[in-house]
C-alpha positions in Angstrom: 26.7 18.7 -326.5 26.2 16.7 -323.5 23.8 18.3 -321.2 21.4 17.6 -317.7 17.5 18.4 -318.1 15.6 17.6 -315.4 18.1 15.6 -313.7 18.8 13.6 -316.4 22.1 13.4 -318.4 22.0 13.8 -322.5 23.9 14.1 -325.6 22.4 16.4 -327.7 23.5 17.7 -331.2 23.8 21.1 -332.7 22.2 23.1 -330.0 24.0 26.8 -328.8 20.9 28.5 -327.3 18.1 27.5 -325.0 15.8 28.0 -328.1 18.0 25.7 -329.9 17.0 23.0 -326.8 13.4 23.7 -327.0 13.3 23.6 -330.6 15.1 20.3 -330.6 12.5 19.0 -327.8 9.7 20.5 -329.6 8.5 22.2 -326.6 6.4 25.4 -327.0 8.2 28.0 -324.8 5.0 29.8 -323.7 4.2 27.0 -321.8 7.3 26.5 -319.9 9.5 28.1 -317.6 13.2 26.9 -317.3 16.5 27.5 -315.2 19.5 27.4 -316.1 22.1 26.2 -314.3 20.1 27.4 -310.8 19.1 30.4 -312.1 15.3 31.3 -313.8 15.3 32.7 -317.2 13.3 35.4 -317.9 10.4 35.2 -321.0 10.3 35.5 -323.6 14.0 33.2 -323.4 16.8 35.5 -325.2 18.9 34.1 -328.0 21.4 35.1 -325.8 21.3 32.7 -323.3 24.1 30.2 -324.6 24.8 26.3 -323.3 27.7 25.0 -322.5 29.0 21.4 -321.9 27.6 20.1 -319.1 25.0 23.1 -318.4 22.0 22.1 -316.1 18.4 22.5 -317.6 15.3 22.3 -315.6 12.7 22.4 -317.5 8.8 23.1 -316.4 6.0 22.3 -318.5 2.4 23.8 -317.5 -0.6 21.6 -317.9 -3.9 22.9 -318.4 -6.6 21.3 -316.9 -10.5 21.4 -317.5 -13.5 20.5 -315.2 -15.3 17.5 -315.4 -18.9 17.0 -315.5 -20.9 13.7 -314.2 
């Protein structure tokens, strides 16, 4: 299935669901959140939430971050 994440165009195989794409990207879903075609999807992401051919993923990761000490 072809498909846009994060502005970028890509073919990728066997995927139906949104947790089909972050399975395939190996991307931890709690640490994400993610629209769909312009609209945010709700956590935990359903199974329900199908793709279709040319859908639009933007997809945001969360990075944690520590203090440093000198």
């Amino acid at each position: 299935m072809n498909l846009i994440i994060n502005g970028e165009k890509k073919s990728i195989p066997n995927v139906k669901t949104v947790d089909d794409i972050l399975l395939f990207l190996k991307i931890t879903p709690t640490h994400v959140m993610i629209e769909h075609n312009d609209k945010w999807i709700r956590k935990p992401f359903p199974a329900t939430t199908t793709l279709a051919e040319n859908d639009r993923l933007e997809i945001v990761h969360f990075v944690g971050g520590g203090s440093s000490t000198h």
